[in-house]
N, C-alpha and C positions, 0 to 999 in steps of 0.2 A: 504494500500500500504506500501511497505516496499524496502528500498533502501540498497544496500549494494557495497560499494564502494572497487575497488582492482588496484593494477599497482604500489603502492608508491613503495618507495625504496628510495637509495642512486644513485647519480651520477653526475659527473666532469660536472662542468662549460663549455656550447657548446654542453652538451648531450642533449639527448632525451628522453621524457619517456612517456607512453601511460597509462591513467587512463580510467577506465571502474564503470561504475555506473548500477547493475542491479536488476531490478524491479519485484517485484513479490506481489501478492495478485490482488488487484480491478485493473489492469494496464490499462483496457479501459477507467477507470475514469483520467486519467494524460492528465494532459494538458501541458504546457507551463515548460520545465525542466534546472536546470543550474545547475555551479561549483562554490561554493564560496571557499574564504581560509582565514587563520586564520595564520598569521605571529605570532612567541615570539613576549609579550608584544604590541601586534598589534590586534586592531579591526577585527572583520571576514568584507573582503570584494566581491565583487561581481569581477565573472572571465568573466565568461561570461553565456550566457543566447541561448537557441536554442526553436522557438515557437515545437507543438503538431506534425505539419506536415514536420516538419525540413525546411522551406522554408526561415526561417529568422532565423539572429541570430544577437548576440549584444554581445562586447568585451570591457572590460577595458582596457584606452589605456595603459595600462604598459604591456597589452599581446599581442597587433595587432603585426601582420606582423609574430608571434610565437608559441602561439596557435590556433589549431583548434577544435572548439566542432560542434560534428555528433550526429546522434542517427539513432539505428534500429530498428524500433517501431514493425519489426518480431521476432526481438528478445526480446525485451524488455530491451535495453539497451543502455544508451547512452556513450559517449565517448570524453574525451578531447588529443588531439593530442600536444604533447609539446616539442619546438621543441626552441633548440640557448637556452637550461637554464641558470639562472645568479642566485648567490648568494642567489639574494633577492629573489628570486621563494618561498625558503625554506617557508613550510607552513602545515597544515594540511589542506588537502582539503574536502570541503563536497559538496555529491549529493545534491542535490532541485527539489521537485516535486511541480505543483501546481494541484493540488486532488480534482475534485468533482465540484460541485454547492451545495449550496454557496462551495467557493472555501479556502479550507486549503492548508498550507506549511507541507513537508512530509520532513524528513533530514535524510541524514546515518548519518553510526558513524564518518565516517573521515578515509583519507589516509596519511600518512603522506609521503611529498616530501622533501627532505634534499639534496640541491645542494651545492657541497663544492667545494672552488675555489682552 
């Protein structure tokens, strides 16, 4: 499996931006897919998380009420909806796959989000 992340850019504090993660190779084997980010001088942390059949999902509270992560398992793509950016958004973001039985972690390369106040 192989993830390739796309949507970064630049934009003003209150904007919006739409990041896309899509999958290709073994895609029937993915299970359980998320968005981490990686702040300057900051640990990569967890955004949120959407399970295999998109029925559940799970958000760091510094994202509730802001982001939304979907996926279109037609397509083979999932997606973070981002929405009231602040400063601190600024990160690279990376796709997460969870791949297979036994179960591997899959990563893109990263998007990079830069929101300037």
């Amino acid at each position: 499996v192989q993830l390739v992340e796309s949507g970064g850019g630049l934009v003003q504090a209150g904007g919006s931006l739409r990041l896309s993660c899509a999958a290709s190779g073994s895609t029937f084997s993915i299970n359980a897919m998320g968005w981490y980010r990686r702040a300057p001088g900051k640990q990569r942390e967890l955004v949120a998380t959407i399970t295999s059949g998109g029925g559940s999902t799970n958000y760091a509270d510094s994202v509730k009420g802001r982001f939304t992560i979907s996926r279109a398992n037609a397509k083979n793509t999932m997606y973070l909806q981002m929405n009231s950016l602040k400063p601190d958004d600024t990160a690279v973001y990376y796709c997460n796959a969870k791949v297979g039985r036994p179960q591997i972690e899959v990563w893109g390369l990263g998007t990079l989000v830069t929101v300037s106040s």
